[in-house]
C-alpha positions in Angstrom: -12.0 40.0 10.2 -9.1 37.9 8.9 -7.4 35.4 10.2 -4.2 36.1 12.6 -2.7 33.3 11.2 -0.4 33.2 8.5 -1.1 30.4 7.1 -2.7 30.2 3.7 -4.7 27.8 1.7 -2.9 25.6 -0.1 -3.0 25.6 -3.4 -2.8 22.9 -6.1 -0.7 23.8 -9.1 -0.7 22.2 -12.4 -0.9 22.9 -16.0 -4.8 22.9 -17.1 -5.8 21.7 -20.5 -8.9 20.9 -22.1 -10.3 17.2 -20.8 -9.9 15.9 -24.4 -6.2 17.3 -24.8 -5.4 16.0 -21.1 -6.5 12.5 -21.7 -4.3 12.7 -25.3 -1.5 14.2 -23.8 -1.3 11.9 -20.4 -1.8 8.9 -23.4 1.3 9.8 -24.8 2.8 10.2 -21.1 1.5 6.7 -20.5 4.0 5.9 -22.8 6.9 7.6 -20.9 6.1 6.0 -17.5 6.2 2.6 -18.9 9.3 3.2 -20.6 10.7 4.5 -17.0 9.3 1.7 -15.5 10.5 -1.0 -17.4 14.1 0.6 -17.4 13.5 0.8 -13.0 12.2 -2.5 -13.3 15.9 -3.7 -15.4 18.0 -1.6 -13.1 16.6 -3.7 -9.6 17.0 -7.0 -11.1 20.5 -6.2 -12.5 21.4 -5.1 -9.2 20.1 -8.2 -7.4 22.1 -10.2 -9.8 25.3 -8.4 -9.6 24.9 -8.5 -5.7 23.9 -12.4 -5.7 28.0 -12.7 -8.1 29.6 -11.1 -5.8 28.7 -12.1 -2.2 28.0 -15.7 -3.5 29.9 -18.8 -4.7 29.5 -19.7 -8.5 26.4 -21.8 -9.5 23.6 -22.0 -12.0 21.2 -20.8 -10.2 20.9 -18.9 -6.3 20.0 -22.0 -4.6 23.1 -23.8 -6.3 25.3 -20.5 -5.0 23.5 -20.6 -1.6 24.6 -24.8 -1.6 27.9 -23.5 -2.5 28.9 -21.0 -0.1 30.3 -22.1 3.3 27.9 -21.9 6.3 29.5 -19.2 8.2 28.2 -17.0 5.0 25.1 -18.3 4.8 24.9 -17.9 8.6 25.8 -14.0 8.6 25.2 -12.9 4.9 21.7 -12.0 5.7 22.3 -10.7 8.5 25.2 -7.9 7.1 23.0 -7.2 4.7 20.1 -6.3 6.9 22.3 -4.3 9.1 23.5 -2.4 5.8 19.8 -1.7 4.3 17.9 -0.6 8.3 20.6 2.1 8.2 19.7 2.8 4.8 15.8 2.6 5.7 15.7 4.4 9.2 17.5 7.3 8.4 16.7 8.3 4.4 13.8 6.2 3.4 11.0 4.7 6.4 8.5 4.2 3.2 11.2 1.7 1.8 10.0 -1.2 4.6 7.8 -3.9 3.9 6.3 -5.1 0.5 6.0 -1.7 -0.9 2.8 -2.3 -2.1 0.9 -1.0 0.9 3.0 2.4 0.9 1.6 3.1 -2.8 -2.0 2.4 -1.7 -1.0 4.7 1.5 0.3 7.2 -1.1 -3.0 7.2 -3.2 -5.4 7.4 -0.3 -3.7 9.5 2.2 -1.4 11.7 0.2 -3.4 12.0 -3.7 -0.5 10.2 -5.5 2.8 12.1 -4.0 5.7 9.9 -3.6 9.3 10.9 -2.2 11.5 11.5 -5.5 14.2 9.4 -3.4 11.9 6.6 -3.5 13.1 5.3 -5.9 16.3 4.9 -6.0 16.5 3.9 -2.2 14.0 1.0 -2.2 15.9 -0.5 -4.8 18.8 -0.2 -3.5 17.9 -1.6 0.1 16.0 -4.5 -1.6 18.2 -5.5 -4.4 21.3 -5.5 -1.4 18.7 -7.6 0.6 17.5 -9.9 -1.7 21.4 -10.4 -3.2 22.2 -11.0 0.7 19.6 -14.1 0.3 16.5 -12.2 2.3 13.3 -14.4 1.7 11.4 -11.6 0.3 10.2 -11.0 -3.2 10.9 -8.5 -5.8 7.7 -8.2 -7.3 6.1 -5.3 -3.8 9.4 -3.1 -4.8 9.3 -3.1 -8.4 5.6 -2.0 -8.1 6.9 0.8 -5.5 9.4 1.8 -8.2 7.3 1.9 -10.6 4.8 3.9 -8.8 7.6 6.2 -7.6 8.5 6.8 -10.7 5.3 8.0 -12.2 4.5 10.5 -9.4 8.2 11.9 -9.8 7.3 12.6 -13.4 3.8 13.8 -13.2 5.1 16.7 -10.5 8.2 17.2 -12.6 6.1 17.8 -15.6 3.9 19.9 -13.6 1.0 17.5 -14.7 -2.7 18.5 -13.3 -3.0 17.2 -9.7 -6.1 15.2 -10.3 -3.8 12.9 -12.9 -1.3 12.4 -10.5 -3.2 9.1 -9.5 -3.0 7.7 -12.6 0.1 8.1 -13.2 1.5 6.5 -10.2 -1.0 3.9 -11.1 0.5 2.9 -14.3 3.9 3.2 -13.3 3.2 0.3 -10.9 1.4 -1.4 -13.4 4.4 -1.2 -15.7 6.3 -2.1 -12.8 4.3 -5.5 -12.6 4.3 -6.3 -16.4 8.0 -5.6 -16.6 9.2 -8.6 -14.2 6.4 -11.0 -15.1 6.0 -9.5 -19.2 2.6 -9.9 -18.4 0.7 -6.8 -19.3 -3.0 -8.2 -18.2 -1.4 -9.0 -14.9 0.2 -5.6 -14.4 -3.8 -4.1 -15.4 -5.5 -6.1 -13.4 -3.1 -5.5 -10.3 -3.5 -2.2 -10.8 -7.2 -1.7 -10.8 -7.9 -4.7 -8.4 -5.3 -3.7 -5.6 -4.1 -0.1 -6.1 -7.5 2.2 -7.8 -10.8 2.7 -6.6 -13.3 3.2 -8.9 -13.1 6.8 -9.5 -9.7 5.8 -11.9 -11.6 3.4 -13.6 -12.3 5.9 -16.4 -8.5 6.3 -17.2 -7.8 2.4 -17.4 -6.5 2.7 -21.0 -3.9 4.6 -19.9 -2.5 2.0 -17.6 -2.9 -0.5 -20.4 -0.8 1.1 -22.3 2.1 1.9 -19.7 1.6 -2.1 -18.9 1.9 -2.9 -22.7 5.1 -0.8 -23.2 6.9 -1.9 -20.0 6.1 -5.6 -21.4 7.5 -4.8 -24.9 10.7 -3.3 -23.1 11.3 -6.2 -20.9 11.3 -8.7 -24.2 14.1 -6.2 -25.4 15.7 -6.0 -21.3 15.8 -10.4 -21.1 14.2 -11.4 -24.2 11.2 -13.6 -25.0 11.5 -16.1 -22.3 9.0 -17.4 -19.8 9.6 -16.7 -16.1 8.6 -20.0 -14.5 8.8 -23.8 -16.5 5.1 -23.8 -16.3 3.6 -26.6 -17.7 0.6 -27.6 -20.3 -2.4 -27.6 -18.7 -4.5 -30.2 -19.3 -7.9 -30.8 -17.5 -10.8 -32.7 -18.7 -12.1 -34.7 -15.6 -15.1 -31.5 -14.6 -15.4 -33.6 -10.8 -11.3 -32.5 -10.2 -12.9 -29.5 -9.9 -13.6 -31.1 -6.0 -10.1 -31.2 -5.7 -9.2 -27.3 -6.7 -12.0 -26.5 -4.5 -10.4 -28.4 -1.5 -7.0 -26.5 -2.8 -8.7 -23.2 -2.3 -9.8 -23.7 1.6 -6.4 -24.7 2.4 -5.0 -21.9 0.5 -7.1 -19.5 2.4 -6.0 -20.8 5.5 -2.6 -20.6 4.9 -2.4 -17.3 3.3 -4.5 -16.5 7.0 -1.8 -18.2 8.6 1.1 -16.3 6.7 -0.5 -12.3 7.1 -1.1 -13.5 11.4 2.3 -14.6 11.2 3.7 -11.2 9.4 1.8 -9.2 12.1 3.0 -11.5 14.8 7.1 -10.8 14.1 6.0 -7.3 13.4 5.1 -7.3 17.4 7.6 -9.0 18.1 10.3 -6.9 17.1 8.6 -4.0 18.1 8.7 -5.2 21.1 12.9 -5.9 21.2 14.6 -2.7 23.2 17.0 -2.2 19.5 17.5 1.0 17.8 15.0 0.4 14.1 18.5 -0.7 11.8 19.4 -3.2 14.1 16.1 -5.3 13.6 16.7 -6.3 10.1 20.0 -7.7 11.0 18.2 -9.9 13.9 16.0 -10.9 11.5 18.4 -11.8 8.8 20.7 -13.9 11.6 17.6 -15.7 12.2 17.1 -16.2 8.8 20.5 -17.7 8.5 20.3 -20.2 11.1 17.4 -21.6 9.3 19.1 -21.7 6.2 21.4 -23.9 7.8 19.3 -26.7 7.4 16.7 -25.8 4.4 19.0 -23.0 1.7 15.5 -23.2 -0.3 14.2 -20.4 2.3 16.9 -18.1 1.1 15.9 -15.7 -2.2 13.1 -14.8 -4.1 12.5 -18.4 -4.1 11.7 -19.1 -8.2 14.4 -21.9 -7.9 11.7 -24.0 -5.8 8.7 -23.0 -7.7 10.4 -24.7 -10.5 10.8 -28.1 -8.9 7.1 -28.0 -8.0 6.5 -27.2 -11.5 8.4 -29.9 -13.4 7.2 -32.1 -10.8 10.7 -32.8 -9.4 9.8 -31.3 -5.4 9.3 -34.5 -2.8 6.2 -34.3 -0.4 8.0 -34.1 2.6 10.3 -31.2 1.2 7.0 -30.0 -0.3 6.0 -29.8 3.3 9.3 -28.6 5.1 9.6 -25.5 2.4 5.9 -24.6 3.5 6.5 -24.1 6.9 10.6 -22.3 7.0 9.4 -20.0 4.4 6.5 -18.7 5.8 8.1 -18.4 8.9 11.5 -17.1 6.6 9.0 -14.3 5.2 7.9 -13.8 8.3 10.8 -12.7 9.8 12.3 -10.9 7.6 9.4 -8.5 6.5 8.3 -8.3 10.4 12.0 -7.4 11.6 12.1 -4.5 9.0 13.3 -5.9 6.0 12.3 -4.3 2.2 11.2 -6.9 0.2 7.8 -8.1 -1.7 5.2 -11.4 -0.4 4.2 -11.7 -3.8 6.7 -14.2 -4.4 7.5 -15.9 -1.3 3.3 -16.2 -1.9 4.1 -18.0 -5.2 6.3 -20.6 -3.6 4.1 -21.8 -0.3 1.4 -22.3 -3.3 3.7 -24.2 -4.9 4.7 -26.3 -2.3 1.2 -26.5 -1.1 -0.1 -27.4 -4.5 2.3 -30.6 -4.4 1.4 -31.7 -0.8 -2.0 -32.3 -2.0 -1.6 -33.5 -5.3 0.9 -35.8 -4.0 -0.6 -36.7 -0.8 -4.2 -37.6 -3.1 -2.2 -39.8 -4.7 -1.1 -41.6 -2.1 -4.3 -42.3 -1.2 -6.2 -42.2 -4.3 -3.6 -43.9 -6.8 -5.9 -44.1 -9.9 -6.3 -40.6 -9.7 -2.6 -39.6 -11.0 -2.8 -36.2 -10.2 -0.1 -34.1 -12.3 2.1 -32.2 -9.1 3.1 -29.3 -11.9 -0.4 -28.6 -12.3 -1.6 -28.5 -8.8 1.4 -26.5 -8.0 0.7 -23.8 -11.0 -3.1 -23.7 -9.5 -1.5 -23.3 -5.6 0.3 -20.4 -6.7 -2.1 -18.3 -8.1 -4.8 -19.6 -5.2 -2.1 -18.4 -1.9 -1.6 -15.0 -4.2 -5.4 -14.4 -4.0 -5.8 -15.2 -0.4 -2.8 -13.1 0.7 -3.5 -10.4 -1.4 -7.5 -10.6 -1.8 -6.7 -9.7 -5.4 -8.2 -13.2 -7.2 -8.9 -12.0 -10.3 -5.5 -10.9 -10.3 -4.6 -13.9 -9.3 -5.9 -15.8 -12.3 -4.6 -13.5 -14.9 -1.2 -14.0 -13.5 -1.0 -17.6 -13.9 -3.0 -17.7 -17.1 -0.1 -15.2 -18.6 2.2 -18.2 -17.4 0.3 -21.0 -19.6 -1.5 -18.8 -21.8 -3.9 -22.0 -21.9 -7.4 -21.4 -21.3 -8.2 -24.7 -19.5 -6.6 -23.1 -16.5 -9.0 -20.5 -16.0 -11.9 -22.9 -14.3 -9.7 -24.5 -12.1 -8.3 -21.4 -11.2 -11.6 -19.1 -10.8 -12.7 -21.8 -8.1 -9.4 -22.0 -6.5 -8.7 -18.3 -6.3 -12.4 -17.3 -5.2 -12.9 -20.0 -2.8 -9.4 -19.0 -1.4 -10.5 -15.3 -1.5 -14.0 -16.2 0.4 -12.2 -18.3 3.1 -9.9 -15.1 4.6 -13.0 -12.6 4.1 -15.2 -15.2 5.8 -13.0 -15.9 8.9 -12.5 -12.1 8.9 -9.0 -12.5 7.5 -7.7 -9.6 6.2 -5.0 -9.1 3.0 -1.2 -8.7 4.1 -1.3 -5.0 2.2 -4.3 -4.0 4.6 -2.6 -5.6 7.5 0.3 -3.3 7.4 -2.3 -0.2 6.7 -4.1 -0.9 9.6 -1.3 -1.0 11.8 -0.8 2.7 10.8 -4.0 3.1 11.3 -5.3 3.7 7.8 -8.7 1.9 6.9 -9.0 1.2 3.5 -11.5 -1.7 4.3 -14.6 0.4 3.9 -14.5 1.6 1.0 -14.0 4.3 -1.5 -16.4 6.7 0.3 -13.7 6.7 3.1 -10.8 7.2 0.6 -12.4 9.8 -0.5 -12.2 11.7 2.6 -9.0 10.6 3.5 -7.6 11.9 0.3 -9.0 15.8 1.0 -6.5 17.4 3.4 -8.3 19.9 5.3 -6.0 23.0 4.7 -7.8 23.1 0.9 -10.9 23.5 2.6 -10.7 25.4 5.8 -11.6 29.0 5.8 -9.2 31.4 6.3 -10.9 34.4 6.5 -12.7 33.8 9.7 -14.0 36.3 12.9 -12.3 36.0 16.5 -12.1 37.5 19.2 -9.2 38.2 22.0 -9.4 36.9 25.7 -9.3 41.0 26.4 -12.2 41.9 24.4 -15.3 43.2 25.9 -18.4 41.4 26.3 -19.8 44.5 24.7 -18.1 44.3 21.7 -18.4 39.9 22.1 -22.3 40.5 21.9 -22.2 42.8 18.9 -20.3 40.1 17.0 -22.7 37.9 17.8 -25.4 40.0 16.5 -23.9 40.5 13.0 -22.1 37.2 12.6 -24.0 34.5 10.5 -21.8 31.8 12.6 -21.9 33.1 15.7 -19.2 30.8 17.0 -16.2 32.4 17.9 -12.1 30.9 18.7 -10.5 33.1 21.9 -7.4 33.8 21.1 -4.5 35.0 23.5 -2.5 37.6 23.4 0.1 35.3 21.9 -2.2 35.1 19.3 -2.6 30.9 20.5 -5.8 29.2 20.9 -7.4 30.0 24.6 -10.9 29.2 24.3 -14.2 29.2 22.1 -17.6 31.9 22.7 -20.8 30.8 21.2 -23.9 32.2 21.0 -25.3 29.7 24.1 -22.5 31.3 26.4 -24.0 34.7 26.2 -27.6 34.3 26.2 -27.6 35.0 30.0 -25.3 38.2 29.0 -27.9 39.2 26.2 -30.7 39.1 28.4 -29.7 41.9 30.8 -29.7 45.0 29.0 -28.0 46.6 31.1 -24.6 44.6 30.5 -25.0 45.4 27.5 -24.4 49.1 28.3 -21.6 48.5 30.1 -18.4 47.3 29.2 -16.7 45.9 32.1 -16.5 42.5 31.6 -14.5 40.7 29.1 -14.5 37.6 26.9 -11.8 35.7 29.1 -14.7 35.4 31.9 -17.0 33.9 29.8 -15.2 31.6 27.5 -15.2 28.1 27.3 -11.7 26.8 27.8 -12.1 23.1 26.7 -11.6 23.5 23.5 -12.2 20.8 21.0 -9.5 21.3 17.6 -7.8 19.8 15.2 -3.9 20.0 14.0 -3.6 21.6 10.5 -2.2 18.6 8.7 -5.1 16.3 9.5 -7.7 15.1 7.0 -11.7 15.6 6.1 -12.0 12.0 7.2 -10.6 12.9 10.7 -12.3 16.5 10.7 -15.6 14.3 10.1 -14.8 11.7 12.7 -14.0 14.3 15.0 -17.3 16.3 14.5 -19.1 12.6 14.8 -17.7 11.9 18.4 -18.0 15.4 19.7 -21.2 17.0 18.0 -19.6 20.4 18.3 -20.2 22.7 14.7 -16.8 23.9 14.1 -13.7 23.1 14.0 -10.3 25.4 14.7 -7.6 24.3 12.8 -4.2 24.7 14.9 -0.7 24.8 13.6 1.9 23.4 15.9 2.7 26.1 18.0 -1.2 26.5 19.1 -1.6 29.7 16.6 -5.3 28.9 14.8 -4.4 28.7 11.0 -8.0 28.2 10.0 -11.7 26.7 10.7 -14.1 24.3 9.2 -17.6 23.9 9.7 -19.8 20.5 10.4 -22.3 21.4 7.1 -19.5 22.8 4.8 -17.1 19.5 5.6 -20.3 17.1 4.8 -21.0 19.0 1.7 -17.4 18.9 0.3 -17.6 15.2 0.6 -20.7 14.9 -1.0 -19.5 17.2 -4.0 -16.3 15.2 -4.0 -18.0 11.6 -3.7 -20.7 12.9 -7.1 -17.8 14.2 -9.1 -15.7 11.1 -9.1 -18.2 9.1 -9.7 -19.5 11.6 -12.9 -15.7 11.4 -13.8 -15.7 7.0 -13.5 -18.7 7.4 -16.2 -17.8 10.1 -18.5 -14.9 8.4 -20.8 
């Protein structure tokens, strides 16, 4: 008997080649995506700039404009601008909030790579306006969305096999990453460490080479010139090793402090009786009034990771700039805002950097700690506690220096910072914001894995029911043939009324003589609590759902109640076990 529904699998299209021709051509598409990437990654920054000239007063640099301007526009800039970019958000692009990272992981895990065309376009609009209206967020989270947006837009154009649709977005965020910082290892790493599970490991060349040709554009884009004045490392004294150690506790607890006080304002204005667009502006008038009295908070911030670098940043403004702009972050990412941590994460380690190299020499003189050190070593040790990405974390900053004596000093900053959140059950700001939407990527891959299998590819849709006017006669010969003798009831709407199983007629079965007769009918025998799931959901919720309820089966209803489908307890287990093997035979065959 088949299905009333009409509702059909659905079915993956892409162009099939042999695996040694696919992992050629998607090499050379590699290629493309880092091109794209690079070229998203120049169109965002030119936009931020071009919105910093025209809403600001002249200066060298954004601070200097910021210093410029006269209060009332530092008072409401960021808060027009945050009106302008919630409308934006709420009504074309809700995926364009927040850092943009944790939307790409969301993307990868939930929906195999797909990523609204639109994307792009709107999240850089919404953060370049933001950013150019002097939000304290950073560029880095959107240009990785971009990125990432752009390589799924181009796999499904291209019709690209389904199963490379991960990789691609992969790269393209990658790219994204190398692009801004024209650091290629960086872009890799972030990549693998932050975005992949293990199953794309076996396609990490590709990435490579999207990162290595987004960094090759951006030398052409802004030429061959270092993002931050990082200085020479120099380190010879092995027991300052103490010191880095100290460094990384206290950059553990303050990357803590900063994700608890992301999901704090989050709360917050959840909590304010606004329509969604207005939040940003609140935030952004907030964000104003504290600019008031500290214009560092406003930006990307690169102006005061500078001054920690060169050494030129006081202690106590060190220690002010710590505070406003984790609270500055803060607000603007938990009213609504699009923007990035990763830099805003680079400046608290920067200012936290010099607190303590400056502080330890107030007390320990002799010692002459170098501040642009401490501060190169603070930034890369915040970036691995916020994002729990610390090998990341010390590729970044060594692409900075290129000097190899930072890597020691970094490896125990960045680890120990990394240790401290997982050990005081801290969790990364990108998991956070999962979390809240109630996506747990904390477990694993073997969760991801289910989580990335919709259950309308592996629901049966040839399946035997029966109709709440059905006989009992005709109930119990269905029950005799069927293999599965669990039936759904339906209506004669054709909706979902109840569930027979063979343990609801075994009293019926017993009496031979109902069995000549024919008077009764399934609708007095039926079991009306019926346990189901919507269409759209998961395997991992189909598995959950069989965990809590220890029923066999599954119906699989579409929105108006019709049943578009079932899945079985055994069948859902053995597709995640087939699923789990073949990535990990795919992780080890190139």
């Amino acid at each position: 008997m088949v299905s009333p529904s009409d509702s059909k699998t659905k079915k993956r299209t892409g162009t099939s080649f042999n695996p040694r021709v696919q992992y050629v051509l998607l090499m050379s598409f590699s290629v493309a995506i880092g091109m794209a990437a690079a070229g998203g990654a120049f169109l965002f920054r030119w936009l931020i700039e071009n919105f910093q000239h025209f809403f600001w007063a002249s200066g060298n640099s954004f601070l200097d404009m910021a210093a410029n301007s006269p209060w009332w526009l530092v008072l409401f800039l960021p808060c027009i601008g945050g009106l302008i970019a919630g409308v934006i958000i709420t009504n074309w692009a809700p995926e364009a909030q927040g850092p943009g990272v944790p939307e790409v992981i969301k993307a990868l895990a939930v929906r195999g790579g797909v990523i609204r065309h639109r994307i792009t376009f709107l999240k850089a609009l919404a953060t370049s306006l933001l950013i150019g209206c002097g939000a304290s967020v950073g560029r880095e989270g959107p240009v990785v969305q971009i990125g990432a947006s752009l390589g799924s837009s181009a796999a499904r154009i291209f019709r690209l096999d389904p199963s490379m649709l991960p990789v691609c977005v992969a790269s393209g965020a990658a790219a994204g990453i190398a692009a801004t910082f024209n650091a290629p290892l960086t872009g890799t790493l972030f990549a693998i460490e932050i975005l992949l599970l293990d199953t794309e490991m076996s396609y990490v060349s590709h990435i490579i080479v999207a990162s290595v040709t987004a960094s090759a554009l951006s030398k052409f884009f802004w030429g061959d010139f270092p993002t931050f004045d990082a200085p020479k490392f120099i380190f010879s004294n092995f027991e300052e090793l103490i010191i880095f150690f100290l460094l990384g506790i206290l950059a553990g607890l303050v990357s803590i402090a900063f994700v608890k006080m992301i999901r704090l304002c989050e709360f917050t204005f959840d909590q304010i009786p606004v329509p969604g667009w207005v939040k940003p502006g609140l935030g952004g008038l907030i964000l104003g009034a504290i600019a008031l009295k500290i214009p560092a908070v406003l930006g990307v911030g690169y102006e005061a990771v500078n001054m920690g670098l060169t050494g030129v940043l006081p202690l106590d403004l060190a220690i002010i700039l710590l505070g406003a702009k984790l609270v500055a972050t803060s607000l603007c990412i938990g009213s609504g805002m699009s923007g990035g941590i990763f830099a805003p994460s680079l400046v608290l380690g920067a200012a936290l950097g010099v607190s303590v190299s400056s502080t330890i020499n107030m007390i320990f003189p002799e010692l002459a700690l170098t501040h642009g050190q401490y501060a190169l070593v603070g930034m890369g040790t915040v970036v691995a506690g916020t994002t729990l990405a610390p090998i990341t974390a010390v590729l970044t900053v060594f692409e900075l220096t290129y000097s190899y004596k930072i890597i020691l000093p970094m490896m125990v900053g960045c680890i120990t910072s990394a240790l401290v959140v997982r050990i005081l059950k801290g969790y990364s700001v990108y998991e956070a914001k999962l979390l809240r939407q109630g996506i747990n990527i904390l477990r694993g891959h073997d969760e991801s894995v289910m989580v990335n299998i919709p259950v309308q590819e592996v629901m049966e849709t040839d399946f035997d029911y029966l109709c709440t006017t059905d006989s009992l006669r005709k109930a119990a010969e269905m029950v005799l043939d069927s293999e599965f003798p669990h039936f759904p009831v339906l209506n004669k709407d054709n909706k979902l009324a109840g569930i027979l199983t063979l343990r609801d007629m075994r009293a019926f079965l017993k009496n031979a003589q109902d069995l000549k007769g024919g008077a009764e009918i399934v609708d007095t025998l039926m079991v009306r609590t019926v346990v189901s799931l919507p269409v759209n959901s998961n395997l991992k919720e189909a598995i959950m759902k069989f965990e809590r309820t220890g029923v066999s089966f599954l119906p699989l209803v579409n929105q108006d109640e019709t049943v578009a489908g079932i899945i079985k307890s055994k069948e859902a287990m053995n597709i995640f076990r087939k699923k789990r093997y073949k990535n990990k035979i795919l992780s080890s065959s190139i």
